[in-house]
N, C-alpha and C positions, 0 to 999 in steps of 0.2 A: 456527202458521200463518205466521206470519213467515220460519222458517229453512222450510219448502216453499217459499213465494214466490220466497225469496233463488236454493233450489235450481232451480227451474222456471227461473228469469233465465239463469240458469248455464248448463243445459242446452240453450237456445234459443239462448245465445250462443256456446256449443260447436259447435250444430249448423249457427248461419247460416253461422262461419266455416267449419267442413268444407264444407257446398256452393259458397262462396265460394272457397275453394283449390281444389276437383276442377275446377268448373268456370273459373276462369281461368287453372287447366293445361291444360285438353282444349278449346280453342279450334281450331278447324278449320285456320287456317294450323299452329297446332304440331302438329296432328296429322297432318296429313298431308306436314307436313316429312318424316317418318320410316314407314318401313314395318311398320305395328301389328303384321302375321301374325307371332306370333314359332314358329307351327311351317309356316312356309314351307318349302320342301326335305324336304318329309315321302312327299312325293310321295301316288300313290292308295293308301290304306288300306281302300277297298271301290269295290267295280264292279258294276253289275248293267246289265244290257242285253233289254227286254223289244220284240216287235216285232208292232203291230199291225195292223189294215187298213191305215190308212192316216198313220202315223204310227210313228217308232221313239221308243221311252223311254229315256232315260238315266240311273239314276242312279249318283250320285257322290260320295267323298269324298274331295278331294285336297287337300295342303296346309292339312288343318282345316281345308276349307269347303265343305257337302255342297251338291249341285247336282242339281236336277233338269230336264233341257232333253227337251222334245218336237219331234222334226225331221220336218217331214213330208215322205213320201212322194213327195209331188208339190206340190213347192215353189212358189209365187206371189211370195213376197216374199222380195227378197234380206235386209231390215230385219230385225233380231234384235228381239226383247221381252225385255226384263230388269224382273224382278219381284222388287220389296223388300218384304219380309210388316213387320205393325206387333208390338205390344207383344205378349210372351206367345208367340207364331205362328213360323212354320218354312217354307220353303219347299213342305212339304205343303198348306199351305192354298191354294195358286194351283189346284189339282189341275183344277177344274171347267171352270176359261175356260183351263186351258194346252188340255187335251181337246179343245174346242170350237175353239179359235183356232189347233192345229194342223189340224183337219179342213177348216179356212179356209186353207191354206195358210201358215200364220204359225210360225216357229222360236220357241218360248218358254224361256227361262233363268229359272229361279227358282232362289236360293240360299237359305241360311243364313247369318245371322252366328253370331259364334260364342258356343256357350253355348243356342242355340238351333235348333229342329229336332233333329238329328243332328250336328250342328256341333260338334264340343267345346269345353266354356268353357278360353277362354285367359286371362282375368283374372275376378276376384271382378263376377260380374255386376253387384252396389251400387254399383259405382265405374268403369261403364260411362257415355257419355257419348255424344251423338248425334255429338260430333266424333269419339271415338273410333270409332264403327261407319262414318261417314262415310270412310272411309279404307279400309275396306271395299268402300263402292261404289263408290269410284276404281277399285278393283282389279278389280272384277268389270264394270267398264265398257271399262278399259283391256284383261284382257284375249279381247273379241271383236275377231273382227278389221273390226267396222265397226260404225260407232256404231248403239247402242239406240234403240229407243224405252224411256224408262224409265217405270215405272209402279210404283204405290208406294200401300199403301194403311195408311191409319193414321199410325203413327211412319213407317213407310215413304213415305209421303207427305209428311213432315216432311223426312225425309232425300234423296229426290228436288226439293224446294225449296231446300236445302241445296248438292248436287250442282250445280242450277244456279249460284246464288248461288258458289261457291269452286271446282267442278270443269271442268264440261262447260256452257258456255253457246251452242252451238250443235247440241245432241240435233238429229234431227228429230222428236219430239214428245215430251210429259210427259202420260202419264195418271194422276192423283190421284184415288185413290179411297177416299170417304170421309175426308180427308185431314184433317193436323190444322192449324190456321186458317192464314192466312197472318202475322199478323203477330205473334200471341202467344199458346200454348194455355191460355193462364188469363186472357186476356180475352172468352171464350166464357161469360161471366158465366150466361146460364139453364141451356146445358148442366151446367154446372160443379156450381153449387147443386143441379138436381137429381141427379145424384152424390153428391153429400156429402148430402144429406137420403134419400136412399134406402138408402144404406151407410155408416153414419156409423166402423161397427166397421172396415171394410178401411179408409176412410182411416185412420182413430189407428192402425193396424196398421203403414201406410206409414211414417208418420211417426216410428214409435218403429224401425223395420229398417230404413228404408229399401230396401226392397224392396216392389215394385210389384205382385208377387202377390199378396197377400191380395186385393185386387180381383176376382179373379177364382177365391177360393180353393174354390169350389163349385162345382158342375155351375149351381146354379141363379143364382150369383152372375157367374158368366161369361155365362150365356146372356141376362140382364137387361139386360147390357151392350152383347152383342154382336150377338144375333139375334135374330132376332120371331117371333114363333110359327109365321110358316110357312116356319122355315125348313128345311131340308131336310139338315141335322143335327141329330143329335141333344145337349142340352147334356151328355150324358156324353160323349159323343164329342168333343165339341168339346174339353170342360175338359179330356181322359184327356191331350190331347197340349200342354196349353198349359205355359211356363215360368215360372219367378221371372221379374223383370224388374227393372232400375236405376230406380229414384225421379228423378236426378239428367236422366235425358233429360226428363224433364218441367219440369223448371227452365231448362235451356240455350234451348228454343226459346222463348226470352220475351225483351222488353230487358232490358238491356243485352246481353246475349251474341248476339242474333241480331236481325237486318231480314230482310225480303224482298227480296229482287232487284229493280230499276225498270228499265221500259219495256224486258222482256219482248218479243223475240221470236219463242221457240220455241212451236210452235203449240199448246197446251195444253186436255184436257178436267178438267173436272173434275167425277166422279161423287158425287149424295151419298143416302144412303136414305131416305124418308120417315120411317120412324119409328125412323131413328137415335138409341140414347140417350144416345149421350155428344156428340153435336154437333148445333148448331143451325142452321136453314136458314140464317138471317140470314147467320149467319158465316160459312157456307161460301160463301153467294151475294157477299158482299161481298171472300170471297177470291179468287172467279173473278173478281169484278167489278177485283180491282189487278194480276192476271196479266192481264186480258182471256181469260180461258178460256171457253170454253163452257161452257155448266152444263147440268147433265141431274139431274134428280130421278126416281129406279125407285121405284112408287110402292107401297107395303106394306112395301117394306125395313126392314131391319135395319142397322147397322155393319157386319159382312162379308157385303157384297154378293153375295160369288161363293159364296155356302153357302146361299141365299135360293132362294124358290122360281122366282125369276123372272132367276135365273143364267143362265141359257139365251138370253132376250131380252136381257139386259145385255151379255153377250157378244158379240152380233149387232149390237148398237146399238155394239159400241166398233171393231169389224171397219167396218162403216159409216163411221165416221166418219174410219175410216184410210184410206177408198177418197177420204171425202172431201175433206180434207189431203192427197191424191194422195203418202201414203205408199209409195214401193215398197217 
């Protein structure tokens, strides 16, 4: 018992120092000192071009980094929407509200990082890091040629708070949806527990690979997480397209590596679901409450909002509120 104890010590002290190095190398100023894409100059490696009523579809893969933008037809707003997907997800899962919010007249950019969606992994996903991907959404903000509305749901929400904080502090607006807290995702203390008490197997999974999949290593293991029963995928479908994911993003957005940004003001919503299971109203209300966000509760939801049954009305209600932040 003794040389297990000695070893467990050992191992714990191996692994705090490994997140302790990643993460106080992949700090946001160093990482965006340098330009992360190392297959930049690759140019387009796939193109597809699909043309609907009233909307053209684009998709993309340039530079290792797949991109799907919907341009509508009959444009209203000169404003881009750039949409950052969270843990697992790919630029396919904005599909429902890019649909809807070009039909609204609204240009939407959804991408991938890399490793995810269509995206090809350019480093060992386990040693991925929110600054690292941060750097990412420099690139894919810097290049439209007029600032976004940025909108970010999950980690992507995390990385959109981020963006503000070290990138772009003058957006015209930040949509968070379902986002993860403002000031540290492991001080969501009821969310958290219920996690670890409902899967106790994918956390020790995390912790022994570091890798952030096991979470979500099942059709039914993902769908617990993510969606509520009515929502309007299915959890094979969902799971069929989700990734591994890095452990190590879930440690950066905590102190000492990260605060929030104060006295905030880009005009900011934040969306969150009723019956979200990995996040709590309290925390989310208390994160709009230190942006001054708006807060909107869709009421039956799940975690990804835009795959819910009431996708339709969420959509309508964020178009709304762009009219009403007199977004052009």
């Amino acid at each position: 018992m003794l040389y297990l104890g000695v070893a467990l010590l050992l191992y714990l002290a191996v692994m705090v120092g490994w997140i302790l190095w990643h993460l106080l190398n992949a700090t946001a100023p160093r990482m965006l000192a340098h330009d992360q894409n190392r297959l930049r100059g690759m140019g387009i490696t796939f193109s597809e071009i699909q043309e609907k009523d009233s909307y053209t579809l684009a998709h993309t893969i340039e530079d290792g980094i797949e991109r799907i933008v919907y341009t509508p037809k009959v444009r209203k707003h000169e404003t881009p929407i750039l949409m950052a997907h969270g843990m697992w997800h790919g630029a396919w899962c904005w599909q429902p509200w890019q649909e809807i919010l070009a039909e609204r007249g609204w240009e939407s950019v959804a991408y991938s990082l890399p490793g995810h969606g269509k995206s090809p992994i350019q480093r060992s996903l386990t040693t991925c890091t929110l600054g690292y991907y941060l750097a990412f959404v420099r690139d894919e903000i810097n290049r439209l040629p007029r600032k976004p509305v940025l909108m970010g749901h999950s980690m992507g929400g995390a990385l959109s708070q981020w963006a503000l904080r070290f990138v772009e502090t003058n957006l015209p607006a930040i949509v968070l949806v379902a986002p993860w807290v403002s000031h540290s995702s492991m001080a969501d203390w009821p969310a958290l527990l219920k996690i670890m008490a409902g899967d106790p197997f994918g956390i020790a999974l995390m912790f022994v690979t570091w890798n952030a999949g096991p979470w979500v290593r099942t059709p039914e293991a993902a769908a617990t997480k993510l969606l509520s029963q009515d929502a309007v995928v299915s959890p094979e479908d969902l799971q069929r397209q989700l990734v591994d994911e890095s452990a190590l993003v879930i440690f950066q957005h905590n102190p000492p590596f990260w605060k929030p940004a104060e006295n905030v003001k880009v005009p900011m919503l934040l969306l969150a679901g009723e019956k979200d299971a990995v996040l709590s109203m309290e925390s989310l209300r208390k994160s709009a409450a230190h942006y001054k966000a708006d807060f909107m509760i869709v009421p039956g939801a799940g975690h990804n909002l835009m795959m819910e049954k009431t996708y339709l009305q969420t959509a309508d209600q964020i178009d709304t509120w762009f009219t009403e932040k007199q977004i052009a």
